[in-house]
C-alpha positions as CSV (number, residue, x, y, z in Angstrom):
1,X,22.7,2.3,-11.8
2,X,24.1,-1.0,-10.4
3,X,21.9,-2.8,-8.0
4,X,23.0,-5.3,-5.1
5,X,19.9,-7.5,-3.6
6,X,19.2,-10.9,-3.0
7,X,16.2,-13.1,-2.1
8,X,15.0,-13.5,2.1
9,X,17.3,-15.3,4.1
10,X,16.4,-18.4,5.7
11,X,16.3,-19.1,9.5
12,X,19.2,-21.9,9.1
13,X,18.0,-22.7,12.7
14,X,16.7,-19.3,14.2
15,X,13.9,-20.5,16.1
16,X,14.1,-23.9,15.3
17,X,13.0,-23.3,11.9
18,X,14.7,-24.2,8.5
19,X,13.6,-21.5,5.8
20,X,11.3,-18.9,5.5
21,X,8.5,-19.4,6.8
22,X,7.1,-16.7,9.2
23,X,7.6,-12.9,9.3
24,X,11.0,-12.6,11.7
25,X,13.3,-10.0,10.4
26,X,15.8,-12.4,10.1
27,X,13.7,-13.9,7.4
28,X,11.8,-11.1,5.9
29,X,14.9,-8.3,5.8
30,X,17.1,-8.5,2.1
31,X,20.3,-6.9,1.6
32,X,19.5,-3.5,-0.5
33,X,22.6,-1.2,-2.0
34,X,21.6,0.8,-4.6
35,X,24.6,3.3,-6.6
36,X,23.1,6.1,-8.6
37,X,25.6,7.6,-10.6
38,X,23.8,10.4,-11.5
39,X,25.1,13.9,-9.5
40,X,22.0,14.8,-8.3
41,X,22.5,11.5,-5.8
42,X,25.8,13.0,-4.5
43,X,24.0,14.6,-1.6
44,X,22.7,10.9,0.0
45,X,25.8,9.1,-1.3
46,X,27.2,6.7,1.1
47,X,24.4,7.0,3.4
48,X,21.9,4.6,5.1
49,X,18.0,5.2,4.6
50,X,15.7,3.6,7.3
51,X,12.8,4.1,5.0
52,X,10.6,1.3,4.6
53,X,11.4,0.1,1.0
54,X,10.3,-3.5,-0.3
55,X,11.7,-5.2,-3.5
56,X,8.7,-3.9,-5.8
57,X,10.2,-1.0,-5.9
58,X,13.1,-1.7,-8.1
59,X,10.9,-2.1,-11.3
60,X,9.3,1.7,-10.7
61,X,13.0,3.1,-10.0
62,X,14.5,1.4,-13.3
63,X,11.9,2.8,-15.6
64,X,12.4,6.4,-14.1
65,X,16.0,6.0,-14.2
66,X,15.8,5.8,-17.7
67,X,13.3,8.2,-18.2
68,X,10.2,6.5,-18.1
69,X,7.4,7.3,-15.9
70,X,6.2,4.6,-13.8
71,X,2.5,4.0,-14.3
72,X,1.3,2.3,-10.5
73,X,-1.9,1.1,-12.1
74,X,0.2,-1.4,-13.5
75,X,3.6,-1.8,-11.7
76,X,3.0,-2.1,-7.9
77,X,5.8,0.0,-5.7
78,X,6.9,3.1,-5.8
79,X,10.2,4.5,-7.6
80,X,13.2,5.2,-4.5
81,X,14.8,8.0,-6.8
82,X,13.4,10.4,-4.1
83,X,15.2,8.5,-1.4
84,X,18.4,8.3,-3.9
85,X,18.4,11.8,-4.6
86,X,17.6,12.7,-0.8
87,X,17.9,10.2,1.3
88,X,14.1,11.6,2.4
89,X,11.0,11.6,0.8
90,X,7.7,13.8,2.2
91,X,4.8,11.1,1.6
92,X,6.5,8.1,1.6
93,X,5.1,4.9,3.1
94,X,4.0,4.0,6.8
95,X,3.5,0.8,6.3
96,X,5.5,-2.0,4.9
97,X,3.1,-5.4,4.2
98,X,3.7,-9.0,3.3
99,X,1.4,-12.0,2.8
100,X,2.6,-15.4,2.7
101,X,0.9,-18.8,1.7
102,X,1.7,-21.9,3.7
103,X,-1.3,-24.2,2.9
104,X,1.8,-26.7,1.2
105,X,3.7,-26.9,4.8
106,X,2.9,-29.9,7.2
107,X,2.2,-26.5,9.4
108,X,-0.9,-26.6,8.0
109,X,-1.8,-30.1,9.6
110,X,-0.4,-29.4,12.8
111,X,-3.0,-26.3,13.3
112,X,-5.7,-28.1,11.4
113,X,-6.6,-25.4,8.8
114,X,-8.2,-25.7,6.1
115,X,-6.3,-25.1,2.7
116,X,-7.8,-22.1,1.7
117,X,-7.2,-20.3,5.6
118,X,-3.3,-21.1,5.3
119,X,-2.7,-17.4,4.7
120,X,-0.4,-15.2,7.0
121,X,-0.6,-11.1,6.4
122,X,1.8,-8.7,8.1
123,X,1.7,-4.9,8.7
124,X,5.3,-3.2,9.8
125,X,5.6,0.0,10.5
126,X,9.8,0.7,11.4
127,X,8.5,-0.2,15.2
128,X,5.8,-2.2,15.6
129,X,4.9,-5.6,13.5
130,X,1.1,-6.8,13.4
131,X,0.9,-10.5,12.1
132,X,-2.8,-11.3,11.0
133,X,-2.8,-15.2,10.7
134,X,-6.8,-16.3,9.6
135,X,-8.3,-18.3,12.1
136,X,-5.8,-17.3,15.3
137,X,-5.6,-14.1,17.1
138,X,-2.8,-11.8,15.7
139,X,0.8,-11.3,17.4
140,X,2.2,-8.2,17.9
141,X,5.8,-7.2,18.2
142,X,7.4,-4.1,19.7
143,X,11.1,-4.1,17.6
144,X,12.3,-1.1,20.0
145,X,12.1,-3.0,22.9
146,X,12.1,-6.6,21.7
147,X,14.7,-6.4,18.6
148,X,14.7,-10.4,19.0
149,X,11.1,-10.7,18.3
150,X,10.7,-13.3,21.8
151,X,7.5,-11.2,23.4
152,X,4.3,-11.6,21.3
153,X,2.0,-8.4,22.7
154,X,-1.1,-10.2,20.3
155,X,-2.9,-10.6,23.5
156,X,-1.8,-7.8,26.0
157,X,-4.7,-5.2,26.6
158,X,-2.3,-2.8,26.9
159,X,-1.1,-2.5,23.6
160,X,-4.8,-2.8,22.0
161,X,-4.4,0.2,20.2
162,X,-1.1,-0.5,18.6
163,X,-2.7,-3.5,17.0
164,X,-5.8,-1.6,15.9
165,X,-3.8,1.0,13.7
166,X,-2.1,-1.6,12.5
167,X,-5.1,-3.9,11.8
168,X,-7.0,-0.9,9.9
169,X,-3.7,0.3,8.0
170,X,-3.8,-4.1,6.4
171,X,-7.2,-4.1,6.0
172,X,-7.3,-0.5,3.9
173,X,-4.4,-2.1,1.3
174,X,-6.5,-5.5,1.2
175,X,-9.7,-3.5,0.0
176,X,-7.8,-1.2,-2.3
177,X,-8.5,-2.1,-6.4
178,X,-5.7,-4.1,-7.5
179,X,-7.0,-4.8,-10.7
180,X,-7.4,-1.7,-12.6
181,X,-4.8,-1.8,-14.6
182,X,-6.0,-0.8,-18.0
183,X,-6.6,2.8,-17.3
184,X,-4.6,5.4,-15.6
185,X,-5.3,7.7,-12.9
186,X,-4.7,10.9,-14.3
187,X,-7.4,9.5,-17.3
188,X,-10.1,8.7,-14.8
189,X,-9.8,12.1,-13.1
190,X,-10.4,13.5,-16.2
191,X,-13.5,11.4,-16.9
192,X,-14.9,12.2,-13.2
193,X,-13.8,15.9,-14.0
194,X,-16.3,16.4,-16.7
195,X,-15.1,14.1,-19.9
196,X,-18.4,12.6,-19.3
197,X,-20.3,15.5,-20.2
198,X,-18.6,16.4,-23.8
199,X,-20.3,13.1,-25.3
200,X,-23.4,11.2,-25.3
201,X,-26.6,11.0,-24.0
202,X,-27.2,12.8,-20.8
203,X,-29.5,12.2,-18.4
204,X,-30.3,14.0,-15.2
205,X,-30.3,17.3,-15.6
206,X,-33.2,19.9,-15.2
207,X,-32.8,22.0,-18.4
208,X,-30.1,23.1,-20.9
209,X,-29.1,25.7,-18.1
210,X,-28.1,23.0,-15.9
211,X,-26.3,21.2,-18.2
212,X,-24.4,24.4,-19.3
213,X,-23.3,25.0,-15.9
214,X,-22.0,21.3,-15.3
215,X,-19.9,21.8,-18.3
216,X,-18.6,24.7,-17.2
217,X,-17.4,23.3,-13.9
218,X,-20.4,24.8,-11.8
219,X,-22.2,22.0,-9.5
220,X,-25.7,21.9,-10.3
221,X,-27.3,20.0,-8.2
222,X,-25.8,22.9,-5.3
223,X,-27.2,25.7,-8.0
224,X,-30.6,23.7,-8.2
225,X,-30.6,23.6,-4.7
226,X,-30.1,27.6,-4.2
227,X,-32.9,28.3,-6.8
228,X,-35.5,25.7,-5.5
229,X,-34.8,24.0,-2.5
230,X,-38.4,23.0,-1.8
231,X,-37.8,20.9,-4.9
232,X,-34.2,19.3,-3.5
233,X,-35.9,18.6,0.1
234,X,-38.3,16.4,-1.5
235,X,-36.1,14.5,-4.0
236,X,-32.4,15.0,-2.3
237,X,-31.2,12.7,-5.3
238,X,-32.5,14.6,-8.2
């Protein structure tokens, strides 16, 4: 597989700014040509995929090219051999997001923030581009209409709900856990599943009865519920 990339670009003047410093395409976008030499990739060769795809996903399409299985818990992104293969991909993402730090700038002076509130968050999703800067209302770009980025809608009432979807869709990958890296998913579904219930001291069930039917899938507490209710109205949590 031979990979051709680079780094952002730099505004070299676009805007009267010098590198790469805000969330323009001009400086977000990278060059990405990716040559699968596999046959199974013959069917999206030489095409161009308007999917939104960042740079973490390199690391998760090298290990499945070579036949590895990417583990997300650990390596953020997602592998493009769907897109390769393709040149589609049911599921893929909706949002594309980027952060950037500027508390070392002299920007930071010239707004008056406080180190620790230099931080700049975006949400793009192919059309529209939410920019969350702490401390300052967002901006909002419509790339359809505005492909030049000139018309901040951040303040028009008219586009409140664009910037609403857009706010929720950042806020949901800010809250997500980015630090459990030491087990996988498919391990922790098997836990929740039931592992629990093959070891240990277990508390909270009625009788041996209940317990039996937990381990065999069954969901006491709904069981319990059926055979006593009066007993479940007065203690829901039991």
């Amino acid at each position: 597989m031979t990979v051709f990339t680079s780094d952002h670009g730099d505004y070299l003047g676009d805007r009267w700014l010098g590198e790469k410093d805000f969330f323009h395409d001009c400086a977000v976008k990278a060059p990405l040509i990716v040559v699968d030499p596999q046959p199974q990739a013959d069917g999206a060769r030489g095409t161009v995929c308007d999917a939104l795809v960042t740079a973490i996903d390199l690391v998760p399409t090298f290990i499945e090219y070579f036949g590895g299985e990417p583990r997300p818990h650990v390596v953020e992104g997602r592998s493009l051999m769907p897109l390769l293969h393709s040149a589609a991909a049911a599921g893929w993402r909706r949002y594309a997001l980027s952060e950037y730090d500027y508390a070392m700038l002299e920007a930071r002076l010239t707004v008056y923030q406080p180190i620790d509130d230099c931080r700049l968050f975006m949400a793009f999703d192919g059309r529209w581009k939410y920019i969350h800067a702490t401390g300052f209302r967002p901006l909002l770009f419509d790339l359809a209409r505005d492909p030049q980025e000139f018309c901040d809608c951040g303040a028009d009432p008219r586009y409140q709900s664009e910037r609403e979807r857009l706010r929720a869709a950042l806020l949901d990958w800010a809250l997500r856990d980015h630090n459990r890296i030491t087990v996988p998913d498919r391990r922790i579904a098997a836990y929740a599943g039931g592992e629990q219930l093959r070891s240990g001291i277990l508390i909270g069930y009625w009788d041996e009865a209940e317990l039996a039917s937990a381990r065999t899938g069954l969901r006491p507490a709904d069981e319990k519920a059926r055979a006593n209710p009066d007993r479940f109205d007065r203690f829901p949590n039991s």
